[in-house]
C-alpha positions in Angstrom: 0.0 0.0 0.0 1.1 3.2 -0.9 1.3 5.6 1.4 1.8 9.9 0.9 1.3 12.8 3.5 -1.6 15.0 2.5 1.1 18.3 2.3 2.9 16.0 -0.7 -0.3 14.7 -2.4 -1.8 18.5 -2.1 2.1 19.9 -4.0 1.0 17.4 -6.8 -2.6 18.0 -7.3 -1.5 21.9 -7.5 0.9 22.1 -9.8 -1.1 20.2 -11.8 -3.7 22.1 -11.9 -2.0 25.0 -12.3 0.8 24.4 -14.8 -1.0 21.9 -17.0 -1.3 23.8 -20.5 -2.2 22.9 -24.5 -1.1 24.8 -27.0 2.1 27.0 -27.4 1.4 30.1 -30.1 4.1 32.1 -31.9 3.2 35.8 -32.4 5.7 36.5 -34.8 4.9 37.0 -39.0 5.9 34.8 -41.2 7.3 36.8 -43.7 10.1 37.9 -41.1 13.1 35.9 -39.7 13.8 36.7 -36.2 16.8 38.5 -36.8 15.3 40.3 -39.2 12.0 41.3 -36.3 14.7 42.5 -34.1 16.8 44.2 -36.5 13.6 46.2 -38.1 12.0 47.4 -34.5 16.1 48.5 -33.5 16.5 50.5 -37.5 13.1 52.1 -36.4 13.5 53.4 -33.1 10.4 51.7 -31.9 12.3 49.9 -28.8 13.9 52.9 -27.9 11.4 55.6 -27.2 10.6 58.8 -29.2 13.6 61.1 -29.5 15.6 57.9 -30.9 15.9 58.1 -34.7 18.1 55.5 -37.0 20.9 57.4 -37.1 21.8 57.1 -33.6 21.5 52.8 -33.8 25.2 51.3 -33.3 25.9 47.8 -32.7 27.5 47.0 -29.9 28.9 43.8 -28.1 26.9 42.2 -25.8 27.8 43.9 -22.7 27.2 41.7 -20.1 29.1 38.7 -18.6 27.6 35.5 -19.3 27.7 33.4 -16.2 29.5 30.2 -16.1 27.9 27.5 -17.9 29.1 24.2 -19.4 27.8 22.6 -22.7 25.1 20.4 -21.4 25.2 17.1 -21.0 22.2 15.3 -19.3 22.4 13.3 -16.1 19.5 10.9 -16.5 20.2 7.4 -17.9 17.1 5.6 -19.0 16.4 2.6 -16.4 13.0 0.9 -15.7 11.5 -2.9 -15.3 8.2 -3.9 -17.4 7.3 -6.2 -15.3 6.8 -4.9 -12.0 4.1 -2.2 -10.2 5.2 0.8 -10.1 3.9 3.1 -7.2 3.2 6.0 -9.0 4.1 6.7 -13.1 4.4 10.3 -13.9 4.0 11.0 -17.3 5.9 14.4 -18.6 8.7 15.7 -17.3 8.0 19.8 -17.2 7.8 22.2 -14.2 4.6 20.0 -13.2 6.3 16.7 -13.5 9.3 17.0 -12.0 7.5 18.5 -8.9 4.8 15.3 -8.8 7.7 12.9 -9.6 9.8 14.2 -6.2 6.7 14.5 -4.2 5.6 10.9 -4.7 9.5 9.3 -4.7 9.1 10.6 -1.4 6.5 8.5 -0.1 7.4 5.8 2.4 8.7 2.8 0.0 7.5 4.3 -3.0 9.0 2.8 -6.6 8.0 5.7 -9.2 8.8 5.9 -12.9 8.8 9.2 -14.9 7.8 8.1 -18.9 8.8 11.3 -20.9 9.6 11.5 -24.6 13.0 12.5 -24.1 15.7 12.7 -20.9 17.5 15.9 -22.1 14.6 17.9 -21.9 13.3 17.5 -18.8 13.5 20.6 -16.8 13.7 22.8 -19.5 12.4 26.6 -19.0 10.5 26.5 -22.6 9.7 30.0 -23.2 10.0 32.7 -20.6 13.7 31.8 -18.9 12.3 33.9 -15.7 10.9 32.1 -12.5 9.0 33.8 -10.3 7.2 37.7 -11.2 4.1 39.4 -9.2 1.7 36.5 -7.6 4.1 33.9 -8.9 7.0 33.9 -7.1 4.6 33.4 -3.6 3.9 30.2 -5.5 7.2 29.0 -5.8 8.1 29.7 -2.2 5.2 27.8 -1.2 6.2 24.9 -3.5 9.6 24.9 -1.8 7.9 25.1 1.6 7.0 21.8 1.1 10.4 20.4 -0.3 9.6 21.0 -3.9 12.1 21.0 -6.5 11.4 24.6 -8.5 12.8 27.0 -5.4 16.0 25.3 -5.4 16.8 24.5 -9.1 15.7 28.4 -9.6 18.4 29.8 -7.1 21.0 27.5 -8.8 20.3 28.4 -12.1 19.8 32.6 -11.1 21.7 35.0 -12.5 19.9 37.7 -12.1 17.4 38.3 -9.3 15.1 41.0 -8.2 12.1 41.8 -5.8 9.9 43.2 -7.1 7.1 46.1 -5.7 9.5 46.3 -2.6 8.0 49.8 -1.9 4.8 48.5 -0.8 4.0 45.8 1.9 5.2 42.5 2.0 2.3 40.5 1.4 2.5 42.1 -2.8 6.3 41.7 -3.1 7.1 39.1 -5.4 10.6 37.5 -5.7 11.6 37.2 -9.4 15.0 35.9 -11.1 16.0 35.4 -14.8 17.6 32.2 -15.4 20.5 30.5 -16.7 18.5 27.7 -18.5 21.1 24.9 -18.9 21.8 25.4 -15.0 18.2 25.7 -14.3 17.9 21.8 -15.9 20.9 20.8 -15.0 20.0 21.3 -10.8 16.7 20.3 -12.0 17.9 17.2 -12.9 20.0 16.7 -10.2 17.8 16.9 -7.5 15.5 14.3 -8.9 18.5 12.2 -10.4 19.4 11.5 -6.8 16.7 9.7 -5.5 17.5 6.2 -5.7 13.8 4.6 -6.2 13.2 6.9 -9.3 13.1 5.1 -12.9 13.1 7.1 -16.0 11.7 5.3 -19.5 12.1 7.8 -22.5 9.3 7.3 -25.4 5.9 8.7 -25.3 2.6 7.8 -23.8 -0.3 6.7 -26.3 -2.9 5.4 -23.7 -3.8 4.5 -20.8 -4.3 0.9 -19.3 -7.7 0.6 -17.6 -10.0 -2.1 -16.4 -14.1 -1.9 -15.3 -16.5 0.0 -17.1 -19.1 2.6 -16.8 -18.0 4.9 -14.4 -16.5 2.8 -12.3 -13.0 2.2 -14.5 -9.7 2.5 -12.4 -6.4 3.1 -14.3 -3.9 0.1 -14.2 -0.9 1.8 -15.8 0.1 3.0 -19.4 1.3 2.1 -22.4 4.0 3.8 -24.2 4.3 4.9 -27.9 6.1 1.6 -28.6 3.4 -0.7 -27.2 4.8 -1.3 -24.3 2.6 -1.7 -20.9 4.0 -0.3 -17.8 1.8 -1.0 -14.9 1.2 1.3 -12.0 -1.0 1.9 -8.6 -1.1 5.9 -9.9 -1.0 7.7 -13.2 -0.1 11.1 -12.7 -0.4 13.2 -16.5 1.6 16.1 -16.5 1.8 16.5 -20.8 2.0 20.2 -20.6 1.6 22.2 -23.9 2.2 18.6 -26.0 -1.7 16.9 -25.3 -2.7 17.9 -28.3 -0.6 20.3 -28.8 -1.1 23.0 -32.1 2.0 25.2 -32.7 0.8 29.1 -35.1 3.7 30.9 -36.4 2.0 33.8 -37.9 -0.8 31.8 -39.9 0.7 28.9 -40.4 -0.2 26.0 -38.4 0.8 23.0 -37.5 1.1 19.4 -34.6 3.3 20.0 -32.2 4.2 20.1 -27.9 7.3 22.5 -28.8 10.2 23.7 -30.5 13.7 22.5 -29.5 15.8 25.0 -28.6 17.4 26.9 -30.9 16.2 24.7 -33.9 13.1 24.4 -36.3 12.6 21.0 -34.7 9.4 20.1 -33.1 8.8 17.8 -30.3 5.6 16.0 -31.2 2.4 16.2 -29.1 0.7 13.9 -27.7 -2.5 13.2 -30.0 -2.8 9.5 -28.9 -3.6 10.3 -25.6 -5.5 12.9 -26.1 -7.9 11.0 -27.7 -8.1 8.4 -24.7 -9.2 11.3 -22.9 -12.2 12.2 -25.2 -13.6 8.6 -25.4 -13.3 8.4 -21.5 -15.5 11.8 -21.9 -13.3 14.5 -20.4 -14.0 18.0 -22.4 -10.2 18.8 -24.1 -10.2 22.6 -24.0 -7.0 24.8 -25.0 -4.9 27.3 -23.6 -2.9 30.0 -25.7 0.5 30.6 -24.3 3.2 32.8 -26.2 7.0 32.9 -26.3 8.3 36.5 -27.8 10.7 36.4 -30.3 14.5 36.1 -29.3 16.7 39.5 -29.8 20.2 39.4 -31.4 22.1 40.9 -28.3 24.5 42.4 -31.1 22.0 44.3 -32.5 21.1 46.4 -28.9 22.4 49.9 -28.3 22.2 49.7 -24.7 23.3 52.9 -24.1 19.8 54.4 -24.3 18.2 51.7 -22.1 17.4 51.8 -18.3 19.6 49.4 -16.4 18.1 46.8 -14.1 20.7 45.5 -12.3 20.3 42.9 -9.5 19.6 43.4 -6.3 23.0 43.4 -4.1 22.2 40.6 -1.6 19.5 38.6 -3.2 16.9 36.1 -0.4 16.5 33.8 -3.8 13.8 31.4 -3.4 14.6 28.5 -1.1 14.3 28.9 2.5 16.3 26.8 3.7 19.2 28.5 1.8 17.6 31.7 3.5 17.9 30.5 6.8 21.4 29.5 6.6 22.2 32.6 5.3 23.6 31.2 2.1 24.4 33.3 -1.0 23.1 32.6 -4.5 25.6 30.3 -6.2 26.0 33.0 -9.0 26.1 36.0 -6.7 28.8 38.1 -7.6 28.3 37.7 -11.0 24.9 38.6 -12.0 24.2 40.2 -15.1 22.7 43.2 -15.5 19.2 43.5 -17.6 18.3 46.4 -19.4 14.4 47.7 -19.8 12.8 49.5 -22.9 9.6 51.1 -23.4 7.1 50.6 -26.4 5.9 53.9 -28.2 3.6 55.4 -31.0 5.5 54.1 -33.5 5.7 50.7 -31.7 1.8 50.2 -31.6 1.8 51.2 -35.3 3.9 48.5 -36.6 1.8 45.9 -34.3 -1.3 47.5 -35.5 -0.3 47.3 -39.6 0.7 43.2 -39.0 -1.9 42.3 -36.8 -3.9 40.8 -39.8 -1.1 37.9 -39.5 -1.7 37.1 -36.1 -2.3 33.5 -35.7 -5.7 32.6 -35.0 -6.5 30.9 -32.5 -9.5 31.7 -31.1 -13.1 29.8 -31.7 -12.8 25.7 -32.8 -14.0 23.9 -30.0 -9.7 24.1 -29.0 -9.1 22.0 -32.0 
């Protein structure tokens, strides 16, 4: 018999309800490259605010120092056994995931098995490499309260790290730091790599292995992309933006949980098991998200930007590494962000491409 403290099983059902998403949407025109997005807002002044005319654009180095960061290499070997029960199998291996994954491995004599379509992914920040922000960051710090994974992997990976509304009480302060996301995964996976009665199996999931009928069905296990059946005592689904998942690029549209990083490869969703969700009768809605186009560095004159540096003597997010009075593992070496400001010029440019917005809205979420 399984057995989980109600604080654990409470972490789990949260995050998944809170992080689970569908669909991941790309504002950006098709008729432009990136570089070419950034290079025509920077000619144009638009980024810069209104006394800033073309003339005045220079390129300049990146000014900023990087913080340490090896190539990365993931830590998690595939290793699982067919043929016995696992405790809990946690499908996905995002934000959610990794969170459930911890939480259940730490049941008393738990086995748990994490089935995601690939190792070297898990953990990765997939759009916005920032944890934390108004509202958010309280969330984190209460994940971490009860030994989640996100606080700690966040001050690891930090490299730059700011409270925000610090004016105003504490209760509306929000703790918010921009990441470094190869050490972001690579602490991610650390922390979860360590726990001795965790299996990982790499492939996908294309249903679900259930017995009874009616409504009184109980779920037995899965069964991955390759046919294989993996029983378990608890299926946790944490698919993210890949069940079902629709990736829009302007208007074009196409399948798809998410790009790869820095590639025009796409990690394919999870269609399979999206389906076993309709014939089990479960409504499949979708969620837009969006990830903002990328900025050549190169490209930036920074000298007519507002510096954000980082706060001097970041808290960070894990308490524990507050109450020891630990610093950040980068501290000394943040970088220093910059902040622009959108003008008239700005909202024209939206306004004369907005006719190639995807769209995304009406269809049932198909």
């Amino acid at each position: 018999m399984l057995r989980c403290s109600p604080l654990l099983l409470l972490l789990t059902m949260t995050m998944m309800m809170m992080i689970v998403r569908r669909s991941l949407s790309f504002c950006i025109p098709p008729s432009f490259s990136l570089s070419h997005v950034s290079s025509r807002l920077l000619s144009t002044g638009v980024l810069a605010g209104e006394n800033f005319e073309a003339t005045t654009t220079t390129k300049k180095a990146f000014p900023i120092t990087k913080p340490p960061s090896e190539p990365f290499i993931s830590s998690l070997k595939e290793k699982y056994d067919p043929s016995i029960t696992y405790d809990a199998i946690i499908i996905g291996g995002g934000h959610a995931g990794c969170e459930a994954l911890y939480a259940a491995s730490k049941c008393a004599r738990s086995r748990v098995l994490l089935v995601t379509q690939r190792l070297d992914t898990v953990g990765e920040l997939s759009c916005n490499p920032s944890v934390g922000g108004i509202g958010k960051g309280h969330l984190v710090r209460e994940i971490d309260a009860l030994d989640g994974v996100m606080g700690r992997a966040a001050d690891d990976g930090c490299c730059h790290f700011r409270m925000l509304n610090e004016r105003k009480g504490t209760a509306v302060r929000g703790p918010r730091g921009q990441m470094d996301r190869d050490l972001y995964k690579k602490a991610v996976q650390k922390i979860i790599g360590e726990r001795p009665n965790i299996d990982f199996c790499e492939g996908g999931v294309s249903d679900l292995v259930m017995e009874g009928s009616g409504g009184s069905k109980a779920v037995l296990g899965v069964v991955t992309a390759g046919g294989e059946r993996l029983s378990g005592g608890s299926v946790v689904v944490t698919t993210g933006t890949f069940l079902g998942g629709t990736l829009m690029c302007g208007l074009e549209r196409y399948a798809g949980g998410r790009h790869l990083r820095d590639s025009e490869e796409v990690e394919p969703p999870s269609n399979a098991l999206s389906q076993t969700f309709r014939s089990l009768g479960f409504d499949i809605g979708r969620l837009k998200t969006g990830t903002p186009p990328r900025l050549n560095g190169d490209t930036i004159n920074y000298d007519i930007l507002d510096r954000q540096p980082s706060d001097p003597h970041p808290s960070g997010f894990s308490h524990v590494r507050q109450f020891r009075g630990s610093p950040l593992p980068l501290e000394g070496g943040f970088i220093t962000c910059y902040k622009s400001a959108t003008n008239e010029r700005t909202h024209r440019l939206c306004l004369d491409y907005e006719h190639l917005l995807p769209r995304y809205d009406g269809g049932g979420g198909e």
